[in-house]
N, C-alpha and C positions, 0 to 999 in steps of 0.2 A: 304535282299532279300525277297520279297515277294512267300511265297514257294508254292501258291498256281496257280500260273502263272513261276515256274521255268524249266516246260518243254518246254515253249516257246523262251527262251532263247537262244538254239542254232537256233533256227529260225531264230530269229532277226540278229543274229549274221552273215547269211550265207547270209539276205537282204542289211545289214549293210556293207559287205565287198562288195557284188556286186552292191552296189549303190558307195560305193569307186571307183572301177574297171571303172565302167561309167562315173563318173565324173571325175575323174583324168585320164581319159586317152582318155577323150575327151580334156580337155584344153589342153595334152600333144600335140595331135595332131594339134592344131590351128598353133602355130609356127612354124611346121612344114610343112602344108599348105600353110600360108603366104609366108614362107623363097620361097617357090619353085614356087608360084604367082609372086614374084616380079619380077623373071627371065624369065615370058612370061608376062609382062603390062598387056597384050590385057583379061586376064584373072582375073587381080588382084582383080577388083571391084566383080566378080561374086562371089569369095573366101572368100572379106570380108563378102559381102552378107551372105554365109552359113557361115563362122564362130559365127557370129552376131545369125541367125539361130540356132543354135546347143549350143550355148550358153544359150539364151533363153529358147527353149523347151527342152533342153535335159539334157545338162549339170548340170545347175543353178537348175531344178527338182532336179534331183536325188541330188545335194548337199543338199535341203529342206529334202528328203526321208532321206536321210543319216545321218541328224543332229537328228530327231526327232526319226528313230532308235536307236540313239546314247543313248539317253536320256531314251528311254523307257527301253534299256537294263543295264543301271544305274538303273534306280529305280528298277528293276525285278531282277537284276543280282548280285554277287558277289563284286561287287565295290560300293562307296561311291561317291555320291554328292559332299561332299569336299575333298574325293584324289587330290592330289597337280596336278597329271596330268590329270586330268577331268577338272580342272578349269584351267589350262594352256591353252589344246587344246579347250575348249570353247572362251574361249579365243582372242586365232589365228584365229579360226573358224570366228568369230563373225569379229574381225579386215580386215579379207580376203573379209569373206562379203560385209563389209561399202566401202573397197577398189574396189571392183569388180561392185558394183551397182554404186558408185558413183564417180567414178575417168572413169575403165576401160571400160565400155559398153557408159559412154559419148564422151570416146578417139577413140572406137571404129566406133561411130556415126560420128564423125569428120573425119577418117580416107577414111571411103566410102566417105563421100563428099569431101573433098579434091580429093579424085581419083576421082569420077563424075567432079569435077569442073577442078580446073587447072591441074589436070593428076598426074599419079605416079612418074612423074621424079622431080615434081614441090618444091619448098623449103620447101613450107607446109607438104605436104606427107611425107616427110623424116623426118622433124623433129616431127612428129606425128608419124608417125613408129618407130624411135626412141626411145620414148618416152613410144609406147607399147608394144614395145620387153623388156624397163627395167623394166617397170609395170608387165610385163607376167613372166620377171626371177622373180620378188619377192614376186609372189602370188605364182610362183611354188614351192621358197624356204617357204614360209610359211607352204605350203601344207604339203611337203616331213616332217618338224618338226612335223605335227600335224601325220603324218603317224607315225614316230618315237614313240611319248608318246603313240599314241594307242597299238604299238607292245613290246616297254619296259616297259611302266606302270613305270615309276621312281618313288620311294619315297623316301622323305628327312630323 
C-alpha cells in the first residue's frame, strides 16, 4: 500500500463500485430492451440504434473508468498485483473486452442492418439475434464471475 495516498482509497472504491452500477446495469438493460423491441418490429431498428448508443458512450466508458479504478486501488490499496483473484478478474475483464469490441458490437452492426435491410422477421435477423442474446448471456455470466472475485477475494 502506498500510505501516502491511502486516504484516497475509499474514494476510488465508492467510483469503482459506481462505474460497476453503470456499466453492468446498462448491459443488463439492453436485452431487456431488445426482448420487448422485437414484440413492436416497427420499433426494433430504433432500439438497436440506442443500444449500440449506450453501449458506446456510456456503458463501454464507464467499464474503461472501472478497470483503471481497479488498478489504481491495487496499487494504493490493501491487495496485491498477484492475488490470484486480481489476475483472474483481469483476466475475465480483458477476455469480456476482446469479446465485446470484437465479436458483439460487429453482431450488433449486423443486426441494425439486417433489420434496415430485409426486416426483423427475415432469416438473417433471427439468426443474428440469436446469436446475440447467446453472446450477451455469456458476457453477462462472465461479468456476474468477475463481480464475485471482487466481493469474495478468493485465495488458494
Amino acid at each position: 500500500m502506498i500510505d501516502s495516498l491511502e486516504w484516497l482509497y475509499p474514494w476510488l472504491k465508492i467510483a469503482h463500485i459506481l462505474m460497476a452500477i453503470v456499466a453492468v446495469g446498462f448491459n443488463l438493460s439492453y436485452g431487456i430492451l431488445i426482448s420487448r423491441a422485437a414484440r413492436e418490429p416497427a420499433h426494433l431498428g430504433h432500439v438497436l440504434r440506442s443500444v449500440k448508443f449506450l453501449d458506446e458512450r456510456v456503458a463501454n466508458p464507464a467499464y474503461g473508468v472501472l478497470f483503471l479504478l481497479g488498478l489504481a486501488m491495487v496499487f494504493i490499496g490493501p491487495y496485491d498485483i498477484t492475488d490470484l483473484w486480481v489476475w483472474l478478474a483481469i483476466g475475465l475483464f480483458l477476455t469480456a473486452t476482446v469479446l465485446g469490441f470484437a465479436v458483439y458490437s460487429p453482431l450488433l452492426r449486423r443486426q441494425i442492418a439486417a433489420v434496415e435491410g430485409p426486416g426483423p422477421d427475415s432469416t438473417e435477423y433471427r439468426a443474428l439475434a440469436g446469436r446475440g442474446a447467446r453472446l450477451g448471456a455469456l458476457l453477462g455470466g462472465i461479468v456476474v464471475v468477475i463481480l464475485a472475485l471482487m466481493v469474495l477475494k478468493p485465495t488458494l
